[in-house]
VOPAGU-2260 file (C-alpha; in pm, 1 decimal, decimal comma):
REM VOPAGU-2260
SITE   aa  ch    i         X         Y         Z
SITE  UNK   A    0    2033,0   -5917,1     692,1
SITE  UNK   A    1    2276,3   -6266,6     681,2
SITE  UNK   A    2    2508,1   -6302,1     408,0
SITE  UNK   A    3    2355,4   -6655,9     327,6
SITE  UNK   A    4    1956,0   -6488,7     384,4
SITE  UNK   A    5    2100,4   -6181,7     136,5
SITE  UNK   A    6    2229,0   -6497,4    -122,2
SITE  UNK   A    7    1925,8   -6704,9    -106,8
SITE  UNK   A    8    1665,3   -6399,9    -179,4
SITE  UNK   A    9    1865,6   -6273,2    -446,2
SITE  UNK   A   10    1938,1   -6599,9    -628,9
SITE  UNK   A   11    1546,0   -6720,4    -567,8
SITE  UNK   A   12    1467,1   -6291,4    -756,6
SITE  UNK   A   13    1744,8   -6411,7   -1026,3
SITE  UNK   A   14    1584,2   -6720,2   -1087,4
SITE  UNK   A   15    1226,0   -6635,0   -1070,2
SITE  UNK   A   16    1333,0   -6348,8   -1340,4
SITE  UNK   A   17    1497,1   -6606,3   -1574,1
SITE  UNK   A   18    1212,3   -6772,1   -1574,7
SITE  UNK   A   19    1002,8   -6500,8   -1618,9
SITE  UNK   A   20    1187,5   -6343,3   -1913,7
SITE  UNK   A   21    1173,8   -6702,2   -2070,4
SITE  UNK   A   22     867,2   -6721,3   -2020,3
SITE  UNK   A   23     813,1   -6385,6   -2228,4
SITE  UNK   A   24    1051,2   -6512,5   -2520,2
SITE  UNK   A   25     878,3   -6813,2   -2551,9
SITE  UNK   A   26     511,3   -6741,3   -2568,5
SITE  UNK   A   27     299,1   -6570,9   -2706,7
SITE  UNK   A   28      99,5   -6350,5   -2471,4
SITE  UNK   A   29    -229,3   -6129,7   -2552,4
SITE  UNK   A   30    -179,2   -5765,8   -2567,7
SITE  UNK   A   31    -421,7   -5740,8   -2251,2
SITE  UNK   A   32    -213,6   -5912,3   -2046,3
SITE  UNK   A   33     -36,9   -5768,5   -1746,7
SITE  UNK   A   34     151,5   -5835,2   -1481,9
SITE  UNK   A   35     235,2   -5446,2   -1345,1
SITE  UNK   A   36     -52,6   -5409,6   -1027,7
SITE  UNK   A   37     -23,0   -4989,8   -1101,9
SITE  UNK   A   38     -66,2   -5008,0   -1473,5
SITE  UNK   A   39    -382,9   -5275,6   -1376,9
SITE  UNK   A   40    -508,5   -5061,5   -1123,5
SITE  UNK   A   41    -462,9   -4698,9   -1310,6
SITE  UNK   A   42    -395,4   -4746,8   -1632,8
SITE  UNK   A   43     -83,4   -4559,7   -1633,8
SITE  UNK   A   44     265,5   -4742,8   -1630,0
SITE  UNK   A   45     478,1   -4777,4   -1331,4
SITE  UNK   A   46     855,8   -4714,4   -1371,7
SITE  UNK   A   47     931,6   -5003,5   -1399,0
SITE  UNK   A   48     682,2   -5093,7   -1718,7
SITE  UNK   A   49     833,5   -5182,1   -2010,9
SITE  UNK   A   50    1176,8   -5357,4   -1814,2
SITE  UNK   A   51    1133,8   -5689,3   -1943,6
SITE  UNK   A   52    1068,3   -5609,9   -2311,5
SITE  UNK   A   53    1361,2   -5394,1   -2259,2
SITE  UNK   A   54    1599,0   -5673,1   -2164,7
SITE  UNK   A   55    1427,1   -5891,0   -2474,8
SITE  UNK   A   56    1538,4   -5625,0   -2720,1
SITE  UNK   A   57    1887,8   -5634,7   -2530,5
SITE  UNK   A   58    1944,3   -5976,2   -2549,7
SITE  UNK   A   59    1847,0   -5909,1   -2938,9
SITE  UNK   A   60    2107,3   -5711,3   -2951,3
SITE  UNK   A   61    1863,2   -5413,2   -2999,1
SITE  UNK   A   62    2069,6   -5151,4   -2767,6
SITE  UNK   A   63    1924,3   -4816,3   -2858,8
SITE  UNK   A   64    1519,9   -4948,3   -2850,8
SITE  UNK   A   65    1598,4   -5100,7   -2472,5
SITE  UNK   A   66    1721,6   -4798,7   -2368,5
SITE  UNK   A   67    1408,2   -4596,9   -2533,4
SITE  UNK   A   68    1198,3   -4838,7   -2428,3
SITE  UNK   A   69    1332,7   -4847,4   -2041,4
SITE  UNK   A   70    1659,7   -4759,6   -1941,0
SITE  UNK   A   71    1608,8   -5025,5   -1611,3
SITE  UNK   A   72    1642,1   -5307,9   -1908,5
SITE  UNK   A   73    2041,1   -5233,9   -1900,9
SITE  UNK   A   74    1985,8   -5263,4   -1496,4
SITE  UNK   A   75    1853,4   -5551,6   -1472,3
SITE  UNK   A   76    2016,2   -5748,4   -1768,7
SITE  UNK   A   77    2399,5   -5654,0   -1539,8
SITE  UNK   A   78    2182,7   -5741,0   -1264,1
SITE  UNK   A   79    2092,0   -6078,8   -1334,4
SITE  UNK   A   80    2439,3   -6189,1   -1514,7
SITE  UNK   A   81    2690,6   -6061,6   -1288,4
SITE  UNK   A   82    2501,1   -6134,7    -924,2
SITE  UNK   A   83    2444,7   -6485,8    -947,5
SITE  UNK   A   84    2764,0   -6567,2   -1051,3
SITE  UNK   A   85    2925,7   -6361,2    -793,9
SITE  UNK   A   86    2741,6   -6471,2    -528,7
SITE  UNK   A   87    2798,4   -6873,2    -632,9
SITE  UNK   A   88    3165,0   -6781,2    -657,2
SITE  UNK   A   89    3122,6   -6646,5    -310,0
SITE  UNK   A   90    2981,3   -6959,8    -198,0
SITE  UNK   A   91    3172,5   -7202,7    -354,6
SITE  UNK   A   92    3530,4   -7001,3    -238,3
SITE  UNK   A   93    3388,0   -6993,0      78,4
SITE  UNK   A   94    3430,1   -6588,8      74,8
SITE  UNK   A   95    3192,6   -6272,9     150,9
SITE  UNK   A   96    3320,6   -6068,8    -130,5
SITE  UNK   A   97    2955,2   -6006,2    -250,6
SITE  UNK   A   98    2836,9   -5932,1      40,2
SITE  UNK   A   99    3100,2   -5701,0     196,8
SITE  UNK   A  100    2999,4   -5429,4    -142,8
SITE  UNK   A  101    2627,3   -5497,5     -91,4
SITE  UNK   A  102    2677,4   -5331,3     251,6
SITE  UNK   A  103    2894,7   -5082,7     137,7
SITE  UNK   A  104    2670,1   -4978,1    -180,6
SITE  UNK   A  105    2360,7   -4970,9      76,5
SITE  UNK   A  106    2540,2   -4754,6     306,0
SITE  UNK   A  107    2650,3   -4495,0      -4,7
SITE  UNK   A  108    2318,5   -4477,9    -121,3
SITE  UNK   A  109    2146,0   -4385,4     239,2
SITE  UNK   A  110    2321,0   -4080,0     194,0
SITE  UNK   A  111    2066,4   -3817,9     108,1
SITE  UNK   A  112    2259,8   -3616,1    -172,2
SITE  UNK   A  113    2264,4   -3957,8    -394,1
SITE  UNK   A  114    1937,0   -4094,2    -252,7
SITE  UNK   A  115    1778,9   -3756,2    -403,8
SITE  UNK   A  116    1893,5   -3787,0    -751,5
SITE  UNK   A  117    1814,9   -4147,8    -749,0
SITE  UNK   A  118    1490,9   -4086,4    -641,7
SITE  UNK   A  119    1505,1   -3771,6    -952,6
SITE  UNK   A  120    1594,0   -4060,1   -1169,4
SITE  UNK   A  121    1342,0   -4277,9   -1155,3
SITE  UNK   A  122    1057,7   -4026,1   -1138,3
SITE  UNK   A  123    1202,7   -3881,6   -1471,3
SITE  UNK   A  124    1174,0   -4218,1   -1583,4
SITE  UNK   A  125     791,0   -4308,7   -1449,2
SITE  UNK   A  126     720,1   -3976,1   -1642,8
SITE  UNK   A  127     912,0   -4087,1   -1972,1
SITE  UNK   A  128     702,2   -4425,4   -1954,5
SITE  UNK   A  129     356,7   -4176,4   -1906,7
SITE  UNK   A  130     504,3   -4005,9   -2165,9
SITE  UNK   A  131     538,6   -4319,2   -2421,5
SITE  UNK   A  132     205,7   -4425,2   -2327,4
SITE  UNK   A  133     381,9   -4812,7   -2214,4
């Protein structure tokens, strides 16, 4: 993938999260509504389920109930402060800084050993969200 196709995908993910997560502070939504397809389609939460409330009670200052709630909330809340910045710096200094440890991080987790207990991780995560009935 191009550096600048690599920028514009993530900032367009960054953005449409904002958004989203304002979205969530701002209204008030029915308890039947859903936007995870697995928990619509099974009924049972996805690993991912519960990420967004997770980063609300985060930005509430709420540490311990994001990370009880989903541990990805602390993910994506670095995620979606440090990226976008980095990669406008990038763009605006005219360098590849971001993209030069994007490449590198993909390459260290190909290999297997770390691949495996990142895989572990999130299963034992999808099972703590089963568990917690999200």
């Amino acid at each position: 993938m191009t550096r600048n196709k690599l920028y514009f995908l993530l900032l367009i993910a960054c953005l449409a999260g904002f958004i989203y997560l304002f979205y969530n502070i701002h209204t008030l939504q029915s308890q039947t509504f859903r936007v995870c397809i697995i928990k619509n389609l099974t009924g049972y939460p996805c690993p991912s389920c519960g990420t967004t409330r997770a980063v609300t009670l985060l930005l509430k200052g709420r540490i311990i109930e994001s990370l009880l709630l989903n541990p990805f909330g602390i993910i994506v809340t670095i995620i979606m402060t440090i990226f976008p910045i980095w990669i406008l710096t990038d763009f605006f200094l005219k360098k590849e800084t971001f993209y030069f440890w994007y490449k590198k991080a993909e390459g260290t987790i190909r290999k297997p050993w770390l691949a495996s207990i990142l895989i572990v991780l999130v299963l034992l995560n999808w099972i703590w969200n089963i568990y917690k009935h999200l």
